[in-house]
Structures are given as C-alpha cells and as structure tokens.
N, C-alpha and C positions, 0 to 999 in steps of 0.2 A: 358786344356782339350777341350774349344771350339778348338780351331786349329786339334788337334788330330781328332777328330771327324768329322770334315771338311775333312781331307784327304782320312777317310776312307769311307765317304758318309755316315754318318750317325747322326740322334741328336743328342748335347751333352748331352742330359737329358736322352738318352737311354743307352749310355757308362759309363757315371756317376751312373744309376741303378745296369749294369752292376758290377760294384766295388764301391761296398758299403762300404767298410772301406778303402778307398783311399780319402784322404782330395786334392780334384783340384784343392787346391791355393796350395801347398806344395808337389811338384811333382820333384823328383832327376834323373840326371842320373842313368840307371839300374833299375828303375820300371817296374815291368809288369803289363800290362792292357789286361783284358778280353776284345774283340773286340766283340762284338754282331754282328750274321748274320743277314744280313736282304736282301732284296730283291732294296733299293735305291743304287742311283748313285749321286756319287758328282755332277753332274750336274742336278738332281731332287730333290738333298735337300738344301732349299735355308738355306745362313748360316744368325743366327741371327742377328734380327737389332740389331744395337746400341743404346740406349738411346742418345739423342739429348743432345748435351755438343759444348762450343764453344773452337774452337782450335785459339788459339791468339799466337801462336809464329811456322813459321817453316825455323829453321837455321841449317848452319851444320857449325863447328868452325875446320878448318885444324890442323894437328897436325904436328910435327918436322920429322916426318917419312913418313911423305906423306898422310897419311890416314885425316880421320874427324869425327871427334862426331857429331851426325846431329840429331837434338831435336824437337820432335814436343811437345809443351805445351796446355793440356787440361787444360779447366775450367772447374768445373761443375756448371753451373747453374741450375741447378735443386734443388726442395725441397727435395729429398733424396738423400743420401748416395750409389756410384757408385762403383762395383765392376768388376775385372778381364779387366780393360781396356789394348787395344793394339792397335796399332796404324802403317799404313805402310808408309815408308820413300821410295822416288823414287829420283835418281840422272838423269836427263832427261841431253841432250847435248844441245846445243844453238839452235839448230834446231830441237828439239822438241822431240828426239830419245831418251826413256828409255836405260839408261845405266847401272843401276845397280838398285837392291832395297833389301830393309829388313823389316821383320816384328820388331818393339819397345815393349817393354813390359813395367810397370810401375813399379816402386822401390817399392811400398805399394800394396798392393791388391784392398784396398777402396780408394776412392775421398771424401771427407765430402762437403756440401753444399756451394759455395762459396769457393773452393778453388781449388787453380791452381797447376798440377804436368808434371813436364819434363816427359815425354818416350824416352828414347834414345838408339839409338844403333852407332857402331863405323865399319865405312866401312873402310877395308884397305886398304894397298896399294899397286900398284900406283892409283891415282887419275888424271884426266885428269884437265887439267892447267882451265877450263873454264868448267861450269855446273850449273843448277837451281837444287832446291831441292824442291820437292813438298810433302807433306804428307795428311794422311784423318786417322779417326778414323775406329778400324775393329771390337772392341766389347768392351762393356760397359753393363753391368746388373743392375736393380736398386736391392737396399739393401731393404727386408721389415724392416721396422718400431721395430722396438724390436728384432731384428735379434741376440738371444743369443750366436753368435759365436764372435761379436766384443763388449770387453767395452767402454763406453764411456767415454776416458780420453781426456785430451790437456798437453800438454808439455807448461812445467813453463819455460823461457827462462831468466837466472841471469843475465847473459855476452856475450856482442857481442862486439869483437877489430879484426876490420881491419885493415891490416898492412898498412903503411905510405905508400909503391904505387898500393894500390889496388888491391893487387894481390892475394891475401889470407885472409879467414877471419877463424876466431876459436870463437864458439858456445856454450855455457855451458849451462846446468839448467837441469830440473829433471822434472821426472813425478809424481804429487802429487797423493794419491790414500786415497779415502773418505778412514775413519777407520773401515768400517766395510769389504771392499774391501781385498781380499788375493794381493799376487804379481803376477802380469799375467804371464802366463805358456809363452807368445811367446810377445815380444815386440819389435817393432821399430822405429827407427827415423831416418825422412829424412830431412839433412837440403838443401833449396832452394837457393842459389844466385840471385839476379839480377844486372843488369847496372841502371843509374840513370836513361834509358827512361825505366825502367821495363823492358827489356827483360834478360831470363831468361842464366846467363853465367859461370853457374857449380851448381851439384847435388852432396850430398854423404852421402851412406845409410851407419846406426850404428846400428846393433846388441845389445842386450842386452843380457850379461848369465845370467841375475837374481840381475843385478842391476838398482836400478829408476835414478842415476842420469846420464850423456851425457857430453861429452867434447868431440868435431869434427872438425875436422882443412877442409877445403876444397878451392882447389885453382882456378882459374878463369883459362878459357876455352880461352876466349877473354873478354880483355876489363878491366874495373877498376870496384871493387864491391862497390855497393850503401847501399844495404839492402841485409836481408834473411828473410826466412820463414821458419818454424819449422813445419814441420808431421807429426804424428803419428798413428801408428796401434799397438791395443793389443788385446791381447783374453786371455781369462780365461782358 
C-alpha cells in the first residue's frame, strides 16, 4: 500500500483510511482501491522513512537461463518488531551506468528483533556478462508493542539433513501453541539458508492450511549450505 500511495502522490495513511476493510499486508491481483483526491504531488509528498535496520548481504546468484535472484539481507536491530519492509535492487554496469532495477519485497510482513530476512527479486533475461549489484532499504514500519494483529509464536525445529553435497537441505518441526491459544487463522514459515561465511544462499516460504507442523526442502542458489533459520508469522 506504501508503493501504491507513492504513485499516486499521496499518504499511505490517507489510502489506507480510504479502505478501511482492505487488510495492506494481503493485497491480490484484481483489488480495487478508493484513491482519495487531494491536492499533493508525488513530488510534494516525501515517502516514509524507513526505520533504521542494517542491510548485511547484497548478491545476486545467476541462474541456468541467464537471469539472477539478487538478495538484499535486512537485519533488524532494533528493539521492535518491523513491518511491511521492501527493498530496491539496482544492476549498475562497470562504469557506474544503472542498467536495470526492481523493487524486493519480504516473504513475512514482520522482522522480529534480531533477526535477518532475504528480500529478493529475480531479473530475467538476458543478463549482461559483467555488473555490480547495489541495494538500500524503501520502507520499514515499527510494530507497536501488543500489536493484536500478530501472535507471538516461534517455530519448534525437530530436523535439519543436509544433503551430502550441500546442495539442499529439508526442515521439519511445528509450531507449538500455549493451550489456551486457538489455531491461527493465517500462518507462515520461512526457512533461511546460509553458506558457512553466513551469507545468505536460498529462501522458501510454506503456507500453512491449518496445520502446526512444516516439512520444506529448499535448494541453494550458490554454494554448499551450512546452516538455516526458521520464521515465522501468525495471526489470530
């Protein structure tokens, strides 16, 4: 909804008043949105800061077709919980000449405190034989403090087996829910990759229809896989 809102020159807090029974993190193709008239211009409404987050990885991994998945990795170091982040990916040429770029979006809505998530997007092809990748963060909101839209769970992880050359690993375990807790109406998990220097070399998001437990195969981008990290976003 920020992006939307940017286009048309106007807040997102005024678009989002606008459609009040439109949920912003779960927007499909074939939505319609009330546009509010107003009298700004994209170039009079600055677009919101981002909450201050540290970006520690930006690669882009070629693929068999020519194209590349090109990753920027936030942190959030912040004491709260980070929503609706995006991120822009730029393919500059040797001499310094933007060649292509895209907006990244993040697999979960929220960031939790101390934890790192991929934004990625996949440029196709053709690809030029030679290019740097530069990325920056475009928006990031903080969560307040008891924000009854997300519960607070963590994902129980049973089984991590990486295949003998590194090239795939498969995820298992479940999300434990205090007993007095229903089953959350929307749940996900995202599992993480890295390489053994940490960086970050395959993501892949899992749906839940109404089940707690997770079993996700996810293959490497580039490189041999070290470790993973496990995600999670639910709501009531």
């Amino acid at each position: 909804m920020i992006e939307i809102a940017y286009q048309f020159g106007i807040d997102w807090r005024d678009l989002q008043a606008a459609n009040p029974d439109v949920d912003p993190h779960y927007m499909g193709p074939g939505l319609q949105l009330i546009i509010p008239i107003t009298q700004k211009t994209p170039e009079a409404q600055p677009s919101p800061t981002p909450v201050a987050v540290n970006v520690k990885q930006t690669d882009c991994y070629p693929t068999g077709d020519g194209g590349a998945w090109c990753i920027v990795a936030i942190q959030n170091s912040q004491a709260m919980t980070i929503e609706n982040l995006s991120a822009w990916i730029g393919l500059y040429s040797p001499s310094g000449q933007l060649l292509i770029s895209q907006v990244a979006y993040a697999p979960l809505n929220i960031l939790r405190p101390g934890s790192t998530m991929p934004l990625m997007a996949y440029f196709t092809p053709p690809l030029p034989d030679q290019y740097q990748v530069k990325g920056e963060m475009l928006s990031g909101i903080a969560v307040a403090d008891g924000d009854p839209r997300y519960l607070d769970l963590e994902a129980e992880v049973n089984e991590v087996e990486i295949s003998a050359d590194g090239m795939q690993v498969e995820v298992k375990g479940e999300v434990p829910l205090p007993a007095e807790m229903a089953t959350p109406t929307q749940l996900w998990v995202v599992v993480v990759a890295y390489d053994v220097s940490g960086n970050i070399v395959g993501m892949r998001r899992w749906k839940s229809g109404g089940e707690l437990e997770f079993d996700i195969t996810l293959y490497s981008l580039a490189g041999t896989i070290d470790h993973t990290e496990v995600l999670i976003e639910a709501r009531s």
